[in-house]
C-alpha positions in Angstrom: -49.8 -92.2 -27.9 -49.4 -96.0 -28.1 -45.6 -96.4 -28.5 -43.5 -96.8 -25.0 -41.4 -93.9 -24.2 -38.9 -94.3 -20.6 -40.4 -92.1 -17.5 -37.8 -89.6 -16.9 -37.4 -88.1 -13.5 -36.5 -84.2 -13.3 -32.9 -85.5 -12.0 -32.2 -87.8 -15.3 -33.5 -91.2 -13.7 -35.6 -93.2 -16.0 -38.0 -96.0 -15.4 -39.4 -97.9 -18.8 -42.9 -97.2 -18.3 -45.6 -96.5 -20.5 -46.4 -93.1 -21.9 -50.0 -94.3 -20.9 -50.4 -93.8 -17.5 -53.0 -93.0 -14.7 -55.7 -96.0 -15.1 -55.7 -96.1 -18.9 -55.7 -92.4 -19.9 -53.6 -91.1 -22.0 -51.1 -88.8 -20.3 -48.8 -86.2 -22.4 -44.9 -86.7 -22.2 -43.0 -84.2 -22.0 -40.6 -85.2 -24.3 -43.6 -85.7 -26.8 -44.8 -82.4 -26.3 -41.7 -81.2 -27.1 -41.4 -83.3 -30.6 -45.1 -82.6 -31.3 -47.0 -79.6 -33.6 -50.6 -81.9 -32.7 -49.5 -82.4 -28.8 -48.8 -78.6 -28.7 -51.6 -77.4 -30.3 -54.2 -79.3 -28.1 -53.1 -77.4 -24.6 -52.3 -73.7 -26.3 -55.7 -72.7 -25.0 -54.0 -73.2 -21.4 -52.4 -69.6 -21.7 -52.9 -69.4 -17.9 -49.9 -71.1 -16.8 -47.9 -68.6 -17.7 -48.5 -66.7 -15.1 -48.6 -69.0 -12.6 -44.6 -69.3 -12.9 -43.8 -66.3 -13.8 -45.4 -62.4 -14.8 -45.5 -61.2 -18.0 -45.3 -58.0 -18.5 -47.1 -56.8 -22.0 -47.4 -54.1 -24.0 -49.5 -51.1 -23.4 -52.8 -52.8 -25.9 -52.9 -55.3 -22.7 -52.4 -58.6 -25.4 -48.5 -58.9 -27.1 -45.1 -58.2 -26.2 -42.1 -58.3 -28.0 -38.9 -60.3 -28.7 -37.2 -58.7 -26.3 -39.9 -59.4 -23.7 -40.2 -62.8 -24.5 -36.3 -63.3 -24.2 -36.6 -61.1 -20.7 -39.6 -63.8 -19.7 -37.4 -67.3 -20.6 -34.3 -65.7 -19.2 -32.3 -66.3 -22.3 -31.1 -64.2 -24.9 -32.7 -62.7 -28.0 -30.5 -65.0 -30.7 -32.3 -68.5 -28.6 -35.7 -67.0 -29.6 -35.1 -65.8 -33.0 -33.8 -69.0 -33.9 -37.1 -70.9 -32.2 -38.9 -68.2 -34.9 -36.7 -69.1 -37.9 -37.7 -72.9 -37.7 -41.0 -73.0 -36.8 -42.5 -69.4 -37.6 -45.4 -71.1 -39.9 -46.4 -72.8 -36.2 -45.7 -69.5 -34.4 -47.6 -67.3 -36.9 -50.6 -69.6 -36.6 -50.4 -69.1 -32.5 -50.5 -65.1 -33.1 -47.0 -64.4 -33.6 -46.8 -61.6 -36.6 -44.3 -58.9 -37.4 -45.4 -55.7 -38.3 -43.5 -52.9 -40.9 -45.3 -50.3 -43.0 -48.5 -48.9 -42.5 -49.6 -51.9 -39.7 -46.7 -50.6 -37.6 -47.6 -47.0 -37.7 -51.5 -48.2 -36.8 -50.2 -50.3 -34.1 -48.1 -47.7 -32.9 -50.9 -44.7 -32.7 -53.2 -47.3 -30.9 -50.8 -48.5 -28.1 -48.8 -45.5 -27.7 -45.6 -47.4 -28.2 -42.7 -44.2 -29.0 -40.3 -46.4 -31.3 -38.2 -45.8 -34.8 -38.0 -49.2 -35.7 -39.1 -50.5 -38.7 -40.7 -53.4 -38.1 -41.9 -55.2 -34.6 -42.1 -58.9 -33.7 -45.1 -59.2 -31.5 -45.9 -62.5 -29.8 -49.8 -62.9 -28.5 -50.2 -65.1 -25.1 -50.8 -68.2 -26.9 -47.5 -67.8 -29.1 -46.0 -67.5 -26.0 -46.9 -70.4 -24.5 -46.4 -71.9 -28.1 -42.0 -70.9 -27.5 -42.3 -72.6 -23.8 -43.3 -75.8 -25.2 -40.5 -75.6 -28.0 -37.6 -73.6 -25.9 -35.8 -76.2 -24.2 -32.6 -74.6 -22.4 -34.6 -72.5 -20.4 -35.8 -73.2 -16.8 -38.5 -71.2 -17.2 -39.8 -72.8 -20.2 -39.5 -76.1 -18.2 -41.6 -75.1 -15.6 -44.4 -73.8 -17.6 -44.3 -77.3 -19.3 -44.2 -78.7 -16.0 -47.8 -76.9 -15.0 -48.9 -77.2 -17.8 -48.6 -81.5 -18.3 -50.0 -81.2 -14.8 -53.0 -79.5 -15.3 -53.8 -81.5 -18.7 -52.9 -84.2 -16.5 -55.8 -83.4 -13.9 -58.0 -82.4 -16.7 -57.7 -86.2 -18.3 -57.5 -88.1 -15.3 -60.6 -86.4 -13.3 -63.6 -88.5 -12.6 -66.4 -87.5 -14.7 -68.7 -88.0 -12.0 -67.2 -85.8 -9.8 -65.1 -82.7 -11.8 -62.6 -80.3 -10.1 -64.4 -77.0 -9.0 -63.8 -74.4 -11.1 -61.8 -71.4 -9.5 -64.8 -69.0 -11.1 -63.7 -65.8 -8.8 -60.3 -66.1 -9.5 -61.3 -66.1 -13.1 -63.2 -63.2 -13.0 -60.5 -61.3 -11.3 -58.2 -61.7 -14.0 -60.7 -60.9 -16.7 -61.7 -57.6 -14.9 -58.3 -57.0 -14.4 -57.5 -57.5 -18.0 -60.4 -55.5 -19.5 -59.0 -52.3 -17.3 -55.9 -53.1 -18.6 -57.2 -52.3 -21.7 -59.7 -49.7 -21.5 -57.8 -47.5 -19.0 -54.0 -48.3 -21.6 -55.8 -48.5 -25.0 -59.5 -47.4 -25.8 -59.5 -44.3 -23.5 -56.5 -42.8 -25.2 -58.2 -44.0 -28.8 -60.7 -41.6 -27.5 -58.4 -38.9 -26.7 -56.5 -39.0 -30.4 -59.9 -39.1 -31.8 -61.1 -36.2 -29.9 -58.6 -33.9 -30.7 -59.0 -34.6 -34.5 -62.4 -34.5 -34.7 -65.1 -31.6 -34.8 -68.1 -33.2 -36.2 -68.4 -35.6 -33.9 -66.1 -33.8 -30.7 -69.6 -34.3 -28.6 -70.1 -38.0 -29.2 -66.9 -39.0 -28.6 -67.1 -37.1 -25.8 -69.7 -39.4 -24.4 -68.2 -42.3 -25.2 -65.4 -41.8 -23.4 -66.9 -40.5 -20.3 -68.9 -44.2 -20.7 -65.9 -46.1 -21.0 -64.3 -44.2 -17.8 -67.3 -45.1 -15.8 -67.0 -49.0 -16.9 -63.3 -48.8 -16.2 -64.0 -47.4 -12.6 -66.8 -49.8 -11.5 -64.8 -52.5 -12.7 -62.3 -51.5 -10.3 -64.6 -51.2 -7.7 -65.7 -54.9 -8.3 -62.6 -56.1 -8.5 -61.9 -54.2 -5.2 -64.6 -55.8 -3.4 -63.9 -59.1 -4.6 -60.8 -59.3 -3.3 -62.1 -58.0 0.1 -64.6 -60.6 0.1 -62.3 -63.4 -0.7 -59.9 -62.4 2.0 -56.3 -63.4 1.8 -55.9 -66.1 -1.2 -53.2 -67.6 -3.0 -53.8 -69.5 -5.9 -50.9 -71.3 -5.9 -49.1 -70.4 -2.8 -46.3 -73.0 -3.2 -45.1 -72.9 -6.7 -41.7 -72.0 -5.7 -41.8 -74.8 -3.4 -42.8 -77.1 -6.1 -40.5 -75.7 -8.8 -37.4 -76.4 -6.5 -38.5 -79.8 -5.7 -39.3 -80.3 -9.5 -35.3 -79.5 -10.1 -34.3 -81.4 -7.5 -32.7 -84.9 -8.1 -33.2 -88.0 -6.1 -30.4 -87.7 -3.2 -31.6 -84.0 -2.9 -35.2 -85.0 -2.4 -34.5 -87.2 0.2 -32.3 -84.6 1.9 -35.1 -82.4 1.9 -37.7 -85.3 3.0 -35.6 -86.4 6.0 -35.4 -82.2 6.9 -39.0 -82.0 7.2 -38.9 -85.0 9.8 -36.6 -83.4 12.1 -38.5 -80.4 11.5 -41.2 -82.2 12.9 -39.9 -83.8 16.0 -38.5 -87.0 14.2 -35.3 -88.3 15.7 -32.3 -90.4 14.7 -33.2 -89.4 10.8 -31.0 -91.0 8.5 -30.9 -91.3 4.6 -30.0 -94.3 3.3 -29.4 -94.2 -0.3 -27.5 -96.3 -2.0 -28.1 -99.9 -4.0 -28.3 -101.4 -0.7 -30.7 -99.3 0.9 -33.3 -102.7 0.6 -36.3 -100.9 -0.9 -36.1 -98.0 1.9 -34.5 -94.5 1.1 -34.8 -92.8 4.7 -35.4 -94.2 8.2 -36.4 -92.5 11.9 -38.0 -92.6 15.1 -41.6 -90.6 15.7 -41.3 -88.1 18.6 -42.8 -90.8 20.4 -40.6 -93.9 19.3 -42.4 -95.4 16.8 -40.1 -96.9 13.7 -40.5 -94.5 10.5 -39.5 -96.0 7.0 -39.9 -93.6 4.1 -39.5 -93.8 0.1 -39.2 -91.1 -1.8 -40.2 -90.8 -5.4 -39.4 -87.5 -7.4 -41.3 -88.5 -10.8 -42.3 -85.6 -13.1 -45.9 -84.4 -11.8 -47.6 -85.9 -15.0 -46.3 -89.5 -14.4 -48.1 -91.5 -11.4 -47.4 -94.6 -8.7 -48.5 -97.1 -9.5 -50.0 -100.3 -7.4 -46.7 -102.3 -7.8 -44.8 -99.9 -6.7 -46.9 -99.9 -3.5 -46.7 -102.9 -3.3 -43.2 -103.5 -3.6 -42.5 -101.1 -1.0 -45.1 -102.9 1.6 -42.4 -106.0 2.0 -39.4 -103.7 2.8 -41.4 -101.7 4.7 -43.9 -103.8 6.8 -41.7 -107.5 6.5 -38.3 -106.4 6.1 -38.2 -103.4 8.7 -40.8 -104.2 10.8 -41.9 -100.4 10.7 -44.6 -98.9 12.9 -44.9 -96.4 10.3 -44.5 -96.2 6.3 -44.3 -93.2 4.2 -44.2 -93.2 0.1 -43.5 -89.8 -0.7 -43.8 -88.8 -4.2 -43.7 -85.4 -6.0 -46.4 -86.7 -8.7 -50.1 -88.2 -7.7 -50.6 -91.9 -6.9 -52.9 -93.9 -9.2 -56.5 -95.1 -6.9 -55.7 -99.0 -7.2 -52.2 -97.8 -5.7 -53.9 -95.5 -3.4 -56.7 -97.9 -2.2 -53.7 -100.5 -1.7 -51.9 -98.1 0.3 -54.5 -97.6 3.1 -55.6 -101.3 3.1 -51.8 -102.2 3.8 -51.5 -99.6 6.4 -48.9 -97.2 3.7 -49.7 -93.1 4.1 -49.5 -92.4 0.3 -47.9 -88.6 0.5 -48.7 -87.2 -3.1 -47.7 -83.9 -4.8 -50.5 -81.8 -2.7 -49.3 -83.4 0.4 -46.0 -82.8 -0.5 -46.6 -79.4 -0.9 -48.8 -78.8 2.1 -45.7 -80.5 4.1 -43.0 -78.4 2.6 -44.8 -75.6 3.8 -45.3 -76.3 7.2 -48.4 -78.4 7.7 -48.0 -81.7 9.2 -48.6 -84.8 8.5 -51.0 -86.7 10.7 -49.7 -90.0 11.3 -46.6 -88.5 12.7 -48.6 -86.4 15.5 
């Protein structure tokens, strides 16, 4: 993207930036991903973020669900998603959307078990789903699988080649176990079972097969078992309610809840400034042990970054115009390194989104302590 599009915050501020963020990488806006076919098609293969906002429930083959489902997953009604179908179903059906009637709806139906009358069925694979979150717009839902999702293409474009983000291999392979039961044990070993009962030429076979499947379907439960015993307790994204609300939030409201955590840990006479006079410097305090706080807070879209002037802006209110023994720049997006490595030469603790969420959930911050 080379044109300029305005930063807008989750709470409707707006900033005229560049869509091109993050030390010269290109960074996907939100607003283009909604406008885009190309933008949407490069991150369908990201069907994982579906379920880190929310679970979808699918059908018994372990791969689609239904209209219904779909409306049930967005939390909006079945007319918002027919109509998403209606003008862009070529899209859709290119993502794995289909509907069935005749003879591949009774197939379908004898393979998954599904006891319906109806004459057709809209099913939607994983990746069509994900295709209606980028398109659905009045549905908070939708908005936070977008909002994982420019994250993660974030990370994935502004990593250091030299030094990738570890792959989370063994939560990986949990969900693929997990999926193929899914399927074996809900599709393929009742396959079997019709077969068997219409078949005696072969009864013996069959027989066999099955039993096989069984036994993969129980030591992949075992391994799976054992996996999770090994790993212990783990959360793969423990705060992502935490992160959603603060996502919704607007500005006043994320300083509220920045000026809580500070009397939540020990900080007294707390007070939110706000206003056009506030002088760069949205809250101010004293650390349990006296010292001057002054604290900005930034609640940009997680995709979006600070940048060094921003730092540097807020290093004369804080430092020459307060006098402050202690500076915080809290953002719920990630800092950019010139504005990072500007931060810690000027004395400024850069609080990112991972700090952020770390704080929120009861860690604390160091230079407080």
């Amino acid at each position: 993207m080379s044109r300029l599009v305005r930063r807008v915050g989750w709470g409707g501020e707006s900033d005229p930036a560049p869509a091109i963020r993050a030390e010269g990488q290109n960074v996907i806006n939100e607003t283009a991903l909604l406008e885009s076919q190309t933008l949407r098609g490069s991150v369908l293969d990201r069907t994982d973020v579906l379920d880190r906002v929310k679970a979808l429930s699918l059908l018994p083959d372990g791969m689609h669900v239904t209209t219904a489902m779909v409306a049930s997953y967005f939390d909006v009604g079945l007319e918002a998603i027919k109509s998403l179908i209606k003008d862009h179903r070529t899209e859709l059906e290119a993502n794995g959307y289909q509907l069935l009637t005749g003879e591949e709806l009774r197939s379908f139906k004898n393979l998954s078990g599904i006891q319906s009358r109806t004459r057709s069925l809209a099913l939607f694979s994983r990746r069509a789903v994900l295709n209606i979150a980028m398109l659905l717009r009045d549905s908070d839902v939708a908005r936070q699988v977008r909002v994982y999702l420019l994250d993660m293409e974030y990370l994935a474009r502004t990593q250091p080649v030299e030094n990738p983000a570890p792959a989370d291999t063994a939560t990986l392979d949990a969900r693929i176990d997990q999926r193929i039961t899914h399927i074996l044990g809900r599709t393929v070993v009742p396959m079997f079972n019709a077969l068997i009962e219409t078949s005696g030429e072969h009864r013996r076979e069959l027989l066999a097969l099955r039993a096989g499947v069984q036994r993969i379907e129980k030591r992949l439960r075992q391994h799976h078992t054992r996996l999770q015993r090994l790993e212990g307790p783990r959360e793969d994204r423990p705060l992502a309610g935490v992160m959603a609300a603060m996502d919704a939030m607007n500005g006043r409201e994320f300083e509220e809840h920045v000026a809580e955590l500070l009397r939540r840990d020990g900080c007294t006479n707390v007070v939110v400034q706000g206003g056009g006079r506030d002088r760069g410097i949205d809250i101010t305090a004293l650390t349990a042990d006296g010292r001057r706080i002054v604290v900005q807070c930034k609640r940009f879209a997680p995709h979006l970054s600070i940048t060094s002037p921003e730092v540097q802006k807020f290093i004369g209110a804080a430092k020459v115009l307060h006098d402050s023994d202690v500076a915080l720049f809290v953002a719920t997006c990630p800092f950019t390194r010139d504005a990072q490595n500007i931060a810690a030469d000027s004395g400024i603790t850069a609080v990112h989104r991972g700090l952020v969420e770390e704080w929120s959930a009861g860690a604390a911050l160091t230079v407080l302590e």
